[in-house]
PADREN-286172 format. One record per residue: x, y, z of N, C-alpha, C, CB in turn. Coordinates in steps of 0.1 Angstrom, whole numbers, padded with zeros to 4 digits, always signed. Glycine has a CB too. Layout:
XYZXYZXYZXYZ/...
# end
This chain:
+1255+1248+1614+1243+1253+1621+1245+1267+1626+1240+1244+1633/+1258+1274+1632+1260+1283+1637+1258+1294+1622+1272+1281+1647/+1260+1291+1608+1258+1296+1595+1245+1305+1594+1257+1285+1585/+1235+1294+1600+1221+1295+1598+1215+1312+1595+1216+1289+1613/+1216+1315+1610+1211+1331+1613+1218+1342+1603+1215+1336+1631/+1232+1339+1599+1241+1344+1591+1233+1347+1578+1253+1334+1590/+1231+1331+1574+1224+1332+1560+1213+1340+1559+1220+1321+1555/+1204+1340+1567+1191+1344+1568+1186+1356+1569+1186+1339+1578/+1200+1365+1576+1198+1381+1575+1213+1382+1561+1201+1391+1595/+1212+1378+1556+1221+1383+1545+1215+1379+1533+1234+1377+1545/+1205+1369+1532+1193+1367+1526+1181+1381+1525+1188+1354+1534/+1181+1385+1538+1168+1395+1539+1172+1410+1533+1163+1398+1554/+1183+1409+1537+1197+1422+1532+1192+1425+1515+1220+1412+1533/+1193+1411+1511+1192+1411+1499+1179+1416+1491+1195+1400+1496/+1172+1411+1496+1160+1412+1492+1153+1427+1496+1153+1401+1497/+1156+1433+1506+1152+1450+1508+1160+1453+1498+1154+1459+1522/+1179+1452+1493+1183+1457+1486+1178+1458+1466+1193+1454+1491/+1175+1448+1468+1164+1444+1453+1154+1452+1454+1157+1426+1451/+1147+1457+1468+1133+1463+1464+1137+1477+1463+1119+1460+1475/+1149+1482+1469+1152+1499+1468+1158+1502+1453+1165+1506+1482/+1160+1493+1451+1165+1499+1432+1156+1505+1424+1167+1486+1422/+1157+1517+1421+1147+1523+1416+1143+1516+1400+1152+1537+1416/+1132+1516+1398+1130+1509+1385+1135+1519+1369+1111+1504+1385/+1139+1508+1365+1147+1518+1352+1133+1524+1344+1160+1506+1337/+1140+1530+1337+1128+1537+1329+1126+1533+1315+1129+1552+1329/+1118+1532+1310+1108+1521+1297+1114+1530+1286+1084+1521+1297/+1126+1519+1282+1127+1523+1267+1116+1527+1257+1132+1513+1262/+1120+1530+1250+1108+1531+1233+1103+1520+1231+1116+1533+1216/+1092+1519+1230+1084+1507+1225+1087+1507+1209+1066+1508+1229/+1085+1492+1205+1082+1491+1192+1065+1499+1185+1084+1476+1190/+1062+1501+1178+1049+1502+1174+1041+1493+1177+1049+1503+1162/+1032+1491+1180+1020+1480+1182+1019+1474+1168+1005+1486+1187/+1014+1462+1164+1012+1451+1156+0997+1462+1152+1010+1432+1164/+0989+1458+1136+0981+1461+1128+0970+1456+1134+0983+1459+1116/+0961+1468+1131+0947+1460+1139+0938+1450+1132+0937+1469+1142/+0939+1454+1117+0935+1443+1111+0943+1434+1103+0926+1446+1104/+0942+1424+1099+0949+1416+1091+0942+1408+1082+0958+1408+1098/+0943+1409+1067+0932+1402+1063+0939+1393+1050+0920+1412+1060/+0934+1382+1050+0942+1370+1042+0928+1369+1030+0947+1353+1055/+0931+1368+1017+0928+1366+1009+0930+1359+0995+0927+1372+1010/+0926+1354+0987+0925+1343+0976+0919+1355+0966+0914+1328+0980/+0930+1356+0954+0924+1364+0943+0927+1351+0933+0931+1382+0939/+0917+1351+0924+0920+1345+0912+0926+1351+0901+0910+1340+0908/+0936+1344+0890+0935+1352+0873+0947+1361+0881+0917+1363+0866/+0940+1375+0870+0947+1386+0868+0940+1399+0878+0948+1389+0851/+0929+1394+0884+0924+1400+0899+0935+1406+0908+0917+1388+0909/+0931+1422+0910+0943+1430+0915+0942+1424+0933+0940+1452+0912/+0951+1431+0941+0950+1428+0953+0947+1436+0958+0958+1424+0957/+0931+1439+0966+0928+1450+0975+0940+1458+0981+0919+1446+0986/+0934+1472+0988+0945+1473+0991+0937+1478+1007+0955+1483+0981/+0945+1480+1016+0940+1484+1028+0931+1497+1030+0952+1485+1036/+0919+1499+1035+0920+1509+1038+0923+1521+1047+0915+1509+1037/+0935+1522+1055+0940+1530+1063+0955+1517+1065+0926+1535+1078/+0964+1528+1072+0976+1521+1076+0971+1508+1085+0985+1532+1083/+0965+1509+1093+0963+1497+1106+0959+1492+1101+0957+1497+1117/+0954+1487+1083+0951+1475+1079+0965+1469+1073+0939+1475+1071/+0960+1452+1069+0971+1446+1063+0965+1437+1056+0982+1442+1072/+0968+1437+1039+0959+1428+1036+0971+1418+1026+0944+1436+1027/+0968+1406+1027+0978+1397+1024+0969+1388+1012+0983+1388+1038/+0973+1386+1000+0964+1381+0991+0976+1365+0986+0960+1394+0977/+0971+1356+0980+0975+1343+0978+0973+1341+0964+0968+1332+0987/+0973+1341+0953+0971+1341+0936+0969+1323+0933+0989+1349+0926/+0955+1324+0927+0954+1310+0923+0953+1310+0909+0944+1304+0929/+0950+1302+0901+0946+1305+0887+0933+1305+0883+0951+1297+0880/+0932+1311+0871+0917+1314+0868+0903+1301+0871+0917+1318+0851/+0915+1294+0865+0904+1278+0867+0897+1273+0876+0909+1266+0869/+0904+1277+0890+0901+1275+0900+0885+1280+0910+0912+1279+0902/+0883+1295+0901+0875+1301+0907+0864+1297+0911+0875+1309+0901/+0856+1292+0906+0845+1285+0910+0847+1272+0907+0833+1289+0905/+0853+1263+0916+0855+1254+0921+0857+1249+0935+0861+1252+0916/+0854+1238+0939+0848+1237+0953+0867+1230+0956+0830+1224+0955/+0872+1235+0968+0881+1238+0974+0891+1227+0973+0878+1241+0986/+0903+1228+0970+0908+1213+0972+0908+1205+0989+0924+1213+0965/+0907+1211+0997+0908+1205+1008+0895+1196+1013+0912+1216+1016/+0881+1201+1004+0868+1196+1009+0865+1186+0996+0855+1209+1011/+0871+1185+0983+0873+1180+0970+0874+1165+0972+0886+1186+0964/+0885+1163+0979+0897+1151+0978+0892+1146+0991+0917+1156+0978/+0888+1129+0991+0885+1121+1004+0892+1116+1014+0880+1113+1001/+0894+1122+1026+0902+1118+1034+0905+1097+1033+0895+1124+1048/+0915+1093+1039+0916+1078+1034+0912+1076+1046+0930+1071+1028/+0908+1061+1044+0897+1053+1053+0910+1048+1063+0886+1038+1045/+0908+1054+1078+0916+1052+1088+0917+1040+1093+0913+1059+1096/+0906+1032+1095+0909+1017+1097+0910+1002+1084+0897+1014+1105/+0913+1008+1076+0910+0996+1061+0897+0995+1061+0916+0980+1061/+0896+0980+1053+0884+0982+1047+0873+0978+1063+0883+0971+1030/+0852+0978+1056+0849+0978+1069+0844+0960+1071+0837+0992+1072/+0840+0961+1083+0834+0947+1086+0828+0941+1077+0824+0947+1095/+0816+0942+1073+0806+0942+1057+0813+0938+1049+0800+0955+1050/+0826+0943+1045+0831+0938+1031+0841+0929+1033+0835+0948+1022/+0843+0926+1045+0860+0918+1050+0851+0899+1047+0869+0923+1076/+0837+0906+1054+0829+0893+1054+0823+0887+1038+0815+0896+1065/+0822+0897+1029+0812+0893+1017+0828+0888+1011+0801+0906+1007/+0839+0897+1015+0855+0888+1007+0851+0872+1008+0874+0891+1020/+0851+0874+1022+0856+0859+1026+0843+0847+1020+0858+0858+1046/+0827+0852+1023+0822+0846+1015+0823+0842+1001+0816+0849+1016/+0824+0852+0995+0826+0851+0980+0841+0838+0980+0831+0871+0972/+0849+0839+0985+0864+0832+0981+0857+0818+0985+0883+0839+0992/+0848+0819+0993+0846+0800+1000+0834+0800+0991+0841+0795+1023/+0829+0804+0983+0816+0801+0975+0822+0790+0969+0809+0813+0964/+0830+0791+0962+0838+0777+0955+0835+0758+0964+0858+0783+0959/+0843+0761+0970+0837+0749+0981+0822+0747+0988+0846+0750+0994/+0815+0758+0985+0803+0753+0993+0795+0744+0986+0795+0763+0998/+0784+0736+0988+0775+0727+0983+0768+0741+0972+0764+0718+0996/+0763+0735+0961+0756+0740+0950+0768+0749+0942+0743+0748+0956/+0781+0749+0942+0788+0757+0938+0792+0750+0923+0799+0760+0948/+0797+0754+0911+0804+0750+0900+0814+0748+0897+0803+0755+0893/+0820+0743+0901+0836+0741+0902+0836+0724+0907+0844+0754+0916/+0853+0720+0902+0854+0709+0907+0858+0707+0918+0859+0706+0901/+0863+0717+0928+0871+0716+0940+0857+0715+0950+0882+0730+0943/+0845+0720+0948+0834+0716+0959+0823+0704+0964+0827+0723+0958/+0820+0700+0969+0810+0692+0975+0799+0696+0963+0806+0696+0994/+0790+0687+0958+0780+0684+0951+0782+0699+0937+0765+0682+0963/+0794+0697+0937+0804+0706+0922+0789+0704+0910+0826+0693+0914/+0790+0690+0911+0779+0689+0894+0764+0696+0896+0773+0669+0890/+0758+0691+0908+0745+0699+0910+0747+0713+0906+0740+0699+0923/+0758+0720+0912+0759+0739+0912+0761+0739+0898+0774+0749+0921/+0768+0733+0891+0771+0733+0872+0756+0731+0867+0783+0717+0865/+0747+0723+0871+0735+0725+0867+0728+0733+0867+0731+0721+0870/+0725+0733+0881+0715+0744+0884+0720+0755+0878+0714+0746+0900/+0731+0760+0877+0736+0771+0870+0733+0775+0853+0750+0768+0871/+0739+0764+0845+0732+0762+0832+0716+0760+0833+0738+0748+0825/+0706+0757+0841+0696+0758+0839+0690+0770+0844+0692+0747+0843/+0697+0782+0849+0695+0796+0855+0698+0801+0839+0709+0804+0871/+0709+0800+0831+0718+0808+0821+0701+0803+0812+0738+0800+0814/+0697+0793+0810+0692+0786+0801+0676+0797+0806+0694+0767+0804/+0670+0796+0810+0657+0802+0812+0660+0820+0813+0650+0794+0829/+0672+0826+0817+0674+0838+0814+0673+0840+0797+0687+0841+0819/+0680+0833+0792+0682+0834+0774+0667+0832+0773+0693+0819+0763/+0658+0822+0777+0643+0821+0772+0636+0835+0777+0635+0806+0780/+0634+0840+0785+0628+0850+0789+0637+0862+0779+0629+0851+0806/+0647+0864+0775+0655+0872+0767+0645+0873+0757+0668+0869+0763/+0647+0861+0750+0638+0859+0735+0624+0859+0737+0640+0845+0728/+0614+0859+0747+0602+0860+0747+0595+0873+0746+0598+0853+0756/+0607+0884+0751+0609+0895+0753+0610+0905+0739+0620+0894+0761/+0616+0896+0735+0623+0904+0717+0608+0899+0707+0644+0892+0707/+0604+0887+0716+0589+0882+0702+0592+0875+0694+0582+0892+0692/+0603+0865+0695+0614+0854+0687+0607+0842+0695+0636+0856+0690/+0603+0830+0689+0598+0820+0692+0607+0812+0700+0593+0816+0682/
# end
């Protein structure tokens, strides 16, 4: 405790002695950075502009001729579907896979299997008739 007042003007000591330091004096700057900067896409055998005055800077990227009029590869190519597939089709999956078992279906594994085999051949059967009434074949 008796430290206290000690510290406190040897603290302040310090701090006037930090503010009488005269400030040094400003080295050489580097040059300042270019005022312009310009980034460019040449196609082929397309020269590379060149700046007009020093303070420009022109930076060119070489693609191939092919390219030239064509729409960008970055807007081209479809980002991939962030959640899988959507609602709509998770549900027509799952319908379609239980069509098998439901009533009126063709198969042996479903409830009233023979009716759906019917009704089915008698769909195939009146399609083929409307085919041929179509062509003018009796």
């Amino acid at each position: 405790m008796k430290d206290f007042p000690m510290m406190r003007l040897s603290m302040s000591l310090a701090l006037m002695g930090a503010a009488l330091i005269p400030a040094t004096p400003v080295l050489a700057q580097p040059e300042p950075p270019p005022d312009r900067i310009f980034n460019l896409i040449v196609y082929g055998d397309d020269p590379c502009p060149k700046g007009k005055d020093d303070s420009e800077i022109v930076v060119c990227a070489r693609r191939p001729e092919a390219e030239r009029y064509r729409i960008p590869k970055k807007l081209r190519e479809k980002p991939p579907v962030a959640g899988g597939p959507g609602w709509g089709s998770q549900v027509a999956t799952m319908e379609q896979v239980q069509r098998q078992t439901l009533p009126g279906s063709c198969s042996v594994i479903g409830s009233n299997g023979f009716t759906g085999c019917a009704a089915q051949r008698l769909q195939q059967w009146f399609a083929e008739r409307r085919m041929l009434e179509s062509k003018g074949e009796p």
